[in-house]
DRENKE-416198 format. One record per residue (C-alpha): z, x, y. Coordinates in steps of 0.25 Angstrom, whole numbers, plus 5000, padded with zeros to 4 digits. Each point is the difference from the previous one (the first is absolute). Example, Ala and Ser with C-alpha at 12.3 -4.5 7.8 and 13.67 -1.06 7.14 Angstrom:
DRENKE-416198
> z,x,y
> 5031,5049,4982 $
> 4998,5006,5014 $
end
This chain:
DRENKE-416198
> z,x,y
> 4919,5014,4928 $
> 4999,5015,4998 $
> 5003,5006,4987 $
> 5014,5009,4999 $
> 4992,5013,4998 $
> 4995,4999,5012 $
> 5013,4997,5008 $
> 5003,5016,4999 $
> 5000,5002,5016 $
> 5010,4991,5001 $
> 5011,5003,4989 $
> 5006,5012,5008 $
> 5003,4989,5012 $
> 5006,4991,4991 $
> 5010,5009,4993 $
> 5003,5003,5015 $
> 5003,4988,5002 $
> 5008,4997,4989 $
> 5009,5012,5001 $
> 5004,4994,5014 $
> 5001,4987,4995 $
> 5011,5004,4992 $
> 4994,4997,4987 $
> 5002,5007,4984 $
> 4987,5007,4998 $
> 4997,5006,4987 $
> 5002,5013,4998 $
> 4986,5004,4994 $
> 4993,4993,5014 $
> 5007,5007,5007 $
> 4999,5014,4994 $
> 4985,5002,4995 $
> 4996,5009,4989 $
> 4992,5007,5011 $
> 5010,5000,5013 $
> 4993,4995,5011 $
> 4989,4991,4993 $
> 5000,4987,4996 $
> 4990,4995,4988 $
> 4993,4990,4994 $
> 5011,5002,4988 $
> 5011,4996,5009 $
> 4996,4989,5007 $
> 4994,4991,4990 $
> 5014,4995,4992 $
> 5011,4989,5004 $
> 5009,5009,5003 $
> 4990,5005,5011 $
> 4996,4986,5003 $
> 5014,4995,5003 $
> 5003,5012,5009 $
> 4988,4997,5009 $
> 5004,4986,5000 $
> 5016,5005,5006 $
> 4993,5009,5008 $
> 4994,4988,5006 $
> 5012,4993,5001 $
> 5005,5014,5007 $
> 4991,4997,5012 $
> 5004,4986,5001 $
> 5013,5004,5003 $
> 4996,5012,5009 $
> 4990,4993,5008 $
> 5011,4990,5003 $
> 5013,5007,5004 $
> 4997,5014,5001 $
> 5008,5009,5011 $
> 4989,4997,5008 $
> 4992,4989,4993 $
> 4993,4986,5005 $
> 5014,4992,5001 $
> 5006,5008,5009 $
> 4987,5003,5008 $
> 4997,4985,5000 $
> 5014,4999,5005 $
> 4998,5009,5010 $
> 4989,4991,5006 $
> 5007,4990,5000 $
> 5012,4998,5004 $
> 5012,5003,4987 $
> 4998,5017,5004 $
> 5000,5007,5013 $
> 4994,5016,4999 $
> 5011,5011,4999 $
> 4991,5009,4998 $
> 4993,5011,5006 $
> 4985,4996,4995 $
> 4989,4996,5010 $
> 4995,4993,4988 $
> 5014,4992,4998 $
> 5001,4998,5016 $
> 4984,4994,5000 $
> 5004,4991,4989 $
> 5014,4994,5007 $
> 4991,4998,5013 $
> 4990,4991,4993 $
> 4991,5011,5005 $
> 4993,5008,4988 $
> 4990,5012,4999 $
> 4987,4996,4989 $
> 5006,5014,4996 $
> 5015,4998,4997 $
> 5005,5007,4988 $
> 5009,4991,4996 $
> 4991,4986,5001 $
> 4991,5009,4992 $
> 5010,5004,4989 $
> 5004,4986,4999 $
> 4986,4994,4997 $
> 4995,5013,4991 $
> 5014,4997,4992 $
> 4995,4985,4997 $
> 4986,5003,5000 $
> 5002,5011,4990 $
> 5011,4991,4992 $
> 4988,4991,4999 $
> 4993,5009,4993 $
> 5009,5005,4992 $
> 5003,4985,4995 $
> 4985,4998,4994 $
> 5001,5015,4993 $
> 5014,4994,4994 $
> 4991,4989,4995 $
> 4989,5007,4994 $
> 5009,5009,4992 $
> 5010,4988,4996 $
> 4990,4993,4995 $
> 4994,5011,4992 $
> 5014,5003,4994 $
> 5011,4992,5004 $
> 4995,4988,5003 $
> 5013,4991,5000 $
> 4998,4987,5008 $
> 5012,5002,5009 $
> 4996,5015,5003 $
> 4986,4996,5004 $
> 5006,4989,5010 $
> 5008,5010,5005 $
> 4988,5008,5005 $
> 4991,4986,5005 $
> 5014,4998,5008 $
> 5001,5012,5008 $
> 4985,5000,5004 $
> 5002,4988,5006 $
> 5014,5003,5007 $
> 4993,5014,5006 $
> 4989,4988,5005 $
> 5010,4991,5004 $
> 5006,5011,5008 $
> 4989,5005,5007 $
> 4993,4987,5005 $
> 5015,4996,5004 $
> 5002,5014,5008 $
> 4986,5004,5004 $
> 4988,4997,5008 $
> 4989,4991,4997 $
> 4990,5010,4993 $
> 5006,5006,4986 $
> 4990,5007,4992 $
> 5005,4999,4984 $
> 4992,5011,4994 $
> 5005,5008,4988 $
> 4998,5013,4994 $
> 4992,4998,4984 $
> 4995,5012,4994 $
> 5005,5009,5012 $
> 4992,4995,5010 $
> 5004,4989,5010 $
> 4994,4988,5001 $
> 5000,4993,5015 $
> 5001,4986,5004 $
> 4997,4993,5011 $
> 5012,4995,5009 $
> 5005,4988,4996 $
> 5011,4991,5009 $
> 5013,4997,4997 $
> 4996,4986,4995 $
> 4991,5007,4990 $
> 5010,5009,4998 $
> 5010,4989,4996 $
> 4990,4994,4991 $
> 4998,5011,4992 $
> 5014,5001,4997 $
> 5001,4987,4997 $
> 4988,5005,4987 $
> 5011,5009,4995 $
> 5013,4993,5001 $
> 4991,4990,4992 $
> 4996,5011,4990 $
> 5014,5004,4999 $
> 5004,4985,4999 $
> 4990,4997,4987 $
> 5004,5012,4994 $
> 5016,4998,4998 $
> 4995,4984,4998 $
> 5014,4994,4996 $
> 5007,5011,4992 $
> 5014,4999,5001 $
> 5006,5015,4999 $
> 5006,5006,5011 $
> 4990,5009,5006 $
> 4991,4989,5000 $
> 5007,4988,5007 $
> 5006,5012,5010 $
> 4985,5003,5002 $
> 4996,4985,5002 $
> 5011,4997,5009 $
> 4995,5012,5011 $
> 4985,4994,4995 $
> 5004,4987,5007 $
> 5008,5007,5013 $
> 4988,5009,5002 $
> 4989,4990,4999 $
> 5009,4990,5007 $
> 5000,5009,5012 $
> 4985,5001,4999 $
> 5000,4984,5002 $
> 5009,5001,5010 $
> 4991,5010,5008 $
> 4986,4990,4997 $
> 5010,4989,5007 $
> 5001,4993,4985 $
> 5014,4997,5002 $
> 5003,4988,4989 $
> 4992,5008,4990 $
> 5009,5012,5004 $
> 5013,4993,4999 $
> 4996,4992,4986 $
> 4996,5013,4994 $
> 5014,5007,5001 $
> 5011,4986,4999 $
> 5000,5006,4986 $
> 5006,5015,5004 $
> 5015,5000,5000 $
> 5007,5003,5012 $
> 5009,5012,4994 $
> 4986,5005,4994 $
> 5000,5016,5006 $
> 4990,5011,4997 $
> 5007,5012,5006 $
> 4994,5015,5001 $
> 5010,5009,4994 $
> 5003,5014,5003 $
> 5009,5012,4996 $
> 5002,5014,5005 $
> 4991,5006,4990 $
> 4987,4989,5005 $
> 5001,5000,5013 $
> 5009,4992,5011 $
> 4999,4986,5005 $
> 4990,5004,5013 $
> 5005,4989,5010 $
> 5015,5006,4997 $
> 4994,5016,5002 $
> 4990,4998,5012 $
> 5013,4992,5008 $
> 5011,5003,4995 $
> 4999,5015,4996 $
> 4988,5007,5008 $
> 5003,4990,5012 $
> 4986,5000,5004 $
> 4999,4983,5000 $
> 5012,4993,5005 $
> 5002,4984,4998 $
> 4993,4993,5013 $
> 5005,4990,5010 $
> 4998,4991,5010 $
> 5003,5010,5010 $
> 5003,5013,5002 $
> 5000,5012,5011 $
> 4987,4994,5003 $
> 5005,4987,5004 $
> 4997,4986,4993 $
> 4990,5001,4989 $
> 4992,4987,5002 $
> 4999,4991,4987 $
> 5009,5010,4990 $
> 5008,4994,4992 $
> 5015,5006,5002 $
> 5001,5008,4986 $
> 5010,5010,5005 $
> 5009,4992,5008 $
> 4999,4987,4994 $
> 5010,5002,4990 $
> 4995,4993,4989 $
> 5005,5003,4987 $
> 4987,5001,4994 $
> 4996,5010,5008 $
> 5013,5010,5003 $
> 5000,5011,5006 $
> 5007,5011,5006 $
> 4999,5006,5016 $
> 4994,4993,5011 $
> 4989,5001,5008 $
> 5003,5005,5014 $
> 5013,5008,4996 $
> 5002,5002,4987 $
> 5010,5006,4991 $
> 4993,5008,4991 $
> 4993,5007,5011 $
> 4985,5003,5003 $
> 4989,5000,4989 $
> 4989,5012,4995 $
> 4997,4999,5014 $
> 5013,5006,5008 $
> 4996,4986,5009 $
> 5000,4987,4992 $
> 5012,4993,4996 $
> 5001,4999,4987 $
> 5004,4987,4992 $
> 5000,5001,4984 $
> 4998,4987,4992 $
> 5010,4999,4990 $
> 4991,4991,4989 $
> 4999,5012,4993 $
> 5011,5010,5004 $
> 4998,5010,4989 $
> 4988,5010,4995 $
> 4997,4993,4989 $
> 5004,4983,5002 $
> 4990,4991,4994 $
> 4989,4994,5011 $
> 4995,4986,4996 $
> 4985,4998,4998 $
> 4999,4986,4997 $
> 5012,4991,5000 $
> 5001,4986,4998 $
> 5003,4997,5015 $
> 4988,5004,5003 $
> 4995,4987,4991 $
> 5009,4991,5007 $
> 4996,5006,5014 $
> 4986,4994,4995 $
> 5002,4988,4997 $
> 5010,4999,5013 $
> 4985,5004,5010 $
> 4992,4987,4991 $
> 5011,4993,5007 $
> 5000,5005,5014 $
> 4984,4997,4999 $
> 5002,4986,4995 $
> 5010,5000,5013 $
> 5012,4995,4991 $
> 5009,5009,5008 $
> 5011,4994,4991 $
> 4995,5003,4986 $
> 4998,5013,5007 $
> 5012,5001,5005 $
> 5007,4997,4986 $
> 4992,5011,4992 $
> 5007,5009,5010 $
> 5013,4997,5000 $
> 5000,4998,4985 $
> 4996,5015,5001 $
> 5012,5002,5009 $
> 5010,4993,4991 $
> 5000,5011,4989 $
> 5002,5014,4998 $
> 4987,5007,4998 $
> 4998,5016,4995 $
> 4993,5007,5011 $
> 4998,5015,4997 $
> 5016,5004,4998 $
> 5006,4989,5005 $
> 5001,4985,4998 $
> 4998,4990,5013 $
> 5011,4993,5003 $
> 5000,4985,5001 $
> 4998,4997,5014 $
> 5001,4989,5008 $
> 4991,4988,5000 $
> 4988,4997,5010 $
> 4996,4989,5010 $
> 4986,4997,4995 $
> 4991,4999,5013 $
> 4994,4989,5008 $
> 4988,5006,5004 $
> 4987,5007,4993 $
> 5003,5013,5011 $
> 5015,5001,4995 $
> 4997,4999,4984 $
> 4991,5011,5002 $
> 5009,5009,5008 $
> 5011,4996,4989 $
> 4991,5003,4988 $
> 4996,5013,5003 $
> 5013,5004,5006 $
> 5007,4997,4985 $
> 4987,5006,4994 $
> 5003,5015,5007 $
> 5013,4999,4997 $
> 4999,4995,4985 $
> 4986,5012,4999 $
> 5004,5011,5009 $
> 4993,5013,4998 $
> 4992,4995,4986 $
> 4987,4999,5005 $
> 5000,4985,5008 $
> 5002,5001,5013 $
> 4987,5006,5005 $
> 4992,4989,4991 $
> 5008,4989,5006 $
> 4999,5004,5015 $
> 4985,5000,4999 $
> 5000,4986,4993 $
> 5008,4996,5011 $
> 4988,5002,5008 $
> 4990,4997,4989 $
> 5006,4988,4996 $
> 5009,4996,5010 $
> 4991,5000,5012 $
> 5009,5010,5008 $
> 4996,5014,5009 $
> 5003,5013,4996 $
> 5009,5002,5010 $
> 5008,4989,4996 $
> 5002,5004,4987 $
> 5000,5017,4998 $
> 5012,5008,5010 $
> 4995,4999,5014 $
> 5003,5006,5013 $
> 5006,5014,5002 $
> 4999,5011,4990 $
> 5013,5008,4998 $
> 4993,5013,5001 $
> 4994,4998,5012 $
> 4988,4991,5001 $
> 4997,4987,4996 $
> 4997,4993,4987 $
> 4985,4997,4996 $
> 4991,4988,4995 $
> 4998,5005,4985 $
> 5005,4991,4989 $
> 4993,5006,4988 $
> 4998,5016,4993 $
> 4986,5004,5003 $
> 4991,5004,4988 $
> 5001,5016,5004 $
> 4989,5011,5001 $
> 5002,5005,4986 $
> 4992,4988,4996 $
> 4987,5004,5009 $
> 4995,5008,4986 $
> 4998,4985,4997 $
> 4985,5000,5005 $
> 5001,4984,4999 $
> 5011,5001,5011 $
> 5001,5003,5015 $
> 5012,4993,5005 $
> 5011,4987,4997 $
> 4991,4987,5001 $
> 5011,4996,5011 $
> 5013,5002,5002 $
> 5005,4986,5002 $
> 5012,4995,4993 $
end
């Protein structure tokens, strides 16, 4: 680990970040005795350790959900948004067709290449100053959520370097497998820090721990560890990103609902049938509701004069709490250990318990809904899980993992899985199922191109 004085580069990036983030900064980091430059002084203290580490905490949320940040992009290659945008960068994206240059893919993996970086500076200066168990897990944990989410979104071939000392140190590409393993090293680090403390901060932490490391499990096909590891989260568990006018808007509610440059995606729309999308907009499923409809809606055309626009309604207002990690999330788990051990009834029953009671998603609680028949057939129990699984996780960051498991681990093609057939804006939808590492990282002289681009 590097020691604090040499994080220096970096501290400016980090108060950045937590100014976004929407988090209380101390007056004297934020003013130095000589404007415009940051010291030794200033870093080396608790009170400079703990803003690195809510700076930290600042990217998690930003790299997540921002306007437009890696759920809604994920979304959009899969099948929970449709582009209303202008953007040849959004439209590549929405076609399964994308550029090694596309700014938007490249913002997404900067934002969680940087925020892993920003992590292991957290640590240093935490444990130099500050180093309270739960605060160190903190920083283990979203190091392995920014792995978690790049192996699960990207390519095989991510390079994990890191800056010490102001210069960056390459790696070699590593595939999504390795890339899950190493997640799996710091959710473990995190795990043995917090150990069994009871406070609050600490068993909130553990219970993500467990979600996060279960869906690493999931990923490696270890589906009765995964299962076993989270029977212990409560259902009602949530941790929700907050937001206020004063720190920034909930992202999914501004990029849809007020810019209108995505709109909620269908299994049709002017293009005809969309081949294998699940029926977001017009399902009518009260975990997902929205307003406006695909071919002729009600609240008009979006940022694009064209596209229809359809607004979710999870999160009607700028600032509605976006759920990072619930509960349900645990219980969908253990309902996939039982869709593999093809007890389509046990399956079934994890479901519908889910569907007997209210649950808080975002601003609004899920009603209860009426009961399901379980499945006869291992086809059917698939198509069934998933379905319940986009509905439950829409736009927070699961469909576009869960689609290429579907051909990973489920043993179906591409275009049986991702939107299919005719594109709305004129051509017709590709064959990528996966970000491309993108040509920002060719400084990387340990990397040329993605290993593959399989799912």
């Amino acid at each position: 680990m590097t020691r604090p004085d040499r994080a220096l580069a970096i501290v400016a990036g980090a108060v950045a970040a937590l100014v976004v983030g929407g988090c209380d900064v101390k007056k004297e980091l934020l003013e130095p005795q000589n404007p415009g430059i940051i010291g030794p002084d200033q870093v080396q203290s608790p009170t400079a350790a703990d803003a690195f580490r809510k700076g930290v905490l600042g990217r998690l949320r930003s790299s997540t959900q921002s306007a437009d940040g890696a759920w809604l992009n994920a979304g959009l290659l899969a099948d929970e948004w449709k582009s209303s945008n202008t953007f040849s960068q959004h439209q590549e994206i929405d076609s399964r067709s994308m550029a090694l240059n596309n700014s938007e893919i490249a913002s997404i993996y900067s934002g969680w290449q940087a925020g892993r970086g920003a992590a292991y500076t957290a640590l240093d200066v935490l444990t130099a100053y500050l180093p309270t168990p739960v605060y160190l897990g903190q920083m283990y944990f979203v190091m392995g959520f920014m792995e978690l989410s790049l192996a699960q979104n990207f390519c095989n071939g991510i390079p994990l370097g890191r800056t010490v000392d102001g210069s960056p140190q390459y790696s070699k590409p590593y595939t999504d497998a390795e890339v899950f393993a190493i997640a799996i090293t710091h959710f473990d680090s995190a795990s043995a820090l917090i150990g069994s403390a009871t406070d609050t901060a600490s068993v909130n932490l553990n219970n993500a721990l467990r979600i996060v490391k279960a869906r690493v499990l999931v990923e490696q096909g270890k589906f009765t560890e995964a299962a076993a590891l989270v029977a212990s989260v409560s259902t009602d568990y949530a941790w929700n990103f907050q937001y206020a006018t004063t720190s920034g808007d909930n992202g999914l509610w501004n990029y849809n609902n007020s810019v209108k440059r995505f709109t909620v995606s269908d299994s049709f729309d002017a293009g005809g049938l969309i081949q294998n999308a699940l029926p977001f907009a017009s399902a009518k499923d009260p975990r997902v509701p929205v307003s406006g409809t695909t071919i002729k809606s009600s609240l008009g055309a979006g940022f694009d004069n064209t596209t229809q626009l359809v607004t979710q309604q999870i999160w009607p207002n700028r600032s509605d709490p976006l759920p990072f990690l619930t509960g349900v999330d645990a219980r969908l788990i253990e309902a996939e250990a039982k869709l593999q051990a093809s007890d389509f009834a046990g399956m079934t029953a994890i479901l519908n318990a889910l569907r007997a009671a209210p649950h808080v998603l975002g601003a609004i609680n899920s009603p209860v809904m009426a009961a399901l028949t379980a499945p006869t057939t291992k086809d059917a129990a698939i198509n069934l899980y998933f379905r319940e699984k986009g509905f439950w996780q829409f736009s927070r960051g699961y469909r576009l993992p869960d689609l290429r498991r579907l051909v990973r681990q489920y043993g179906r093609t591409q275009d049986k899985v991702f939107p299919n057939g005719q594109f709305f804006k004129g051509q017709t939808y590709q064959t990528d199922v996966n970000f491309p590492v993108t040509t920002g990282e060719l400084a990387n002289p340990n990397f040329n191109q993605c290993v593959d681009r399989n799912a």
